[in-house]
C-alpha positions in Angstrom: -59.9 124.9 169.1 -61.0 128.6 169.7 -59.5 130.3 172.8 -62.0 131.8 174.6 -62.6 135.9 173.3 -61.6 138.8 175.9 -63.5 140.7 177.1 -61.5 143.3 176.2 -63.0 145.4 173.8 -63.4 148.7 172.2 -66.2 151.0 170.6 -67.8 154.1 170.9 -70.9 155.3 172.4 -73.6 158.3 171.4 -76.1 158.6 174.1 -75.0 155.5 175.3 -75.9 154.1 172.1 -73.4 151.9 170.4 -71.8 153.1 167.0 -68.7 152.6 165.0 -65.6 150.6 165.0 -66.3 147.8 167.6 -63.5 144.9 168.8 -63.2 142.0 170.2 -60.1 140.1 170.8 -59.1 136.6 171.6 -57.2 135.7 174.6 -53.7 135.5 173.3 -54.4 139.2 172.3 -55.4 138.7 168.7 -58.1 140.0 167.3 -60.8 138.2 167.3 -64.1 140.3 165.1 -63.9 143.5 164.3 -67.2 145.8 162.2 -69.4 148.4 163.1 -72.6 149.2 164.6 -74.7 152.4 163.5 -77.3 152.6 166.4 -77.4 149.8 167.8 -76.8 147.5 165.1 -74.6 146.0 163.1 -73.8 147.5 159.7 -70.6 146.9 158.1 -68.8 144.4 156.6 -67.6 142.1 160.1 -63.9 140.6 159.7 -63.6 137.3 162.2 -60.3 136.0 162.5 -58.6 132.6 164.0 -56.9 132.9 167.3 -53.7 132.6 165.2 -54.6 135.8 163.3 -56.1 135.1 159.8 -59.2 135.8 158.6 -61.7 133.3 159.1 -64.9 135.2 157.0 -66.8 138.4 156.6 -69.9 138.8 157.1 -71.8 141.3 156.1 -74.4 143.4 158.0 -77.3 146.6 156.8 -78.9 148.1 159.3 -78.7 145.0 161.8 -80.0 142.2 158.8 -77.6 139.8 157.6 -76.8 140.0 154.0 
């Protein structure tokens, strides 16, 4: 069973425009996802990972499309 995800999370803004390294983390303080957005969307190669800290799967993002 998944523990429910923080809200606690971190990224930057440009023009209050998301970009770059975004995280999420679970609620025993392990990380949770962790990729990038470039505009707005994602793009990068996301990292999700069990509440008990190993990586679940990576997904990979272009310019907001999955693949």
């Amino acid at each position: 069973m998944l523990g429910k995800p923080l809200l606690k999370k971190s990224f930057f803004t440009r023009n209050n425009i998301k970009t770059r390294l975004y995280k999420i983390y679970h609620e025993n303080g392990e990380m949770w996802q962790t990729g990038s957005f470039v505009d707005e969307k994602l793009d990068s190669t996301w990292l999700i990972y069990h509440q008990e800290g190993f990586l679940e799967k990576k997904i990979n993002y272009q310019k907001g499309l999955y693949g």
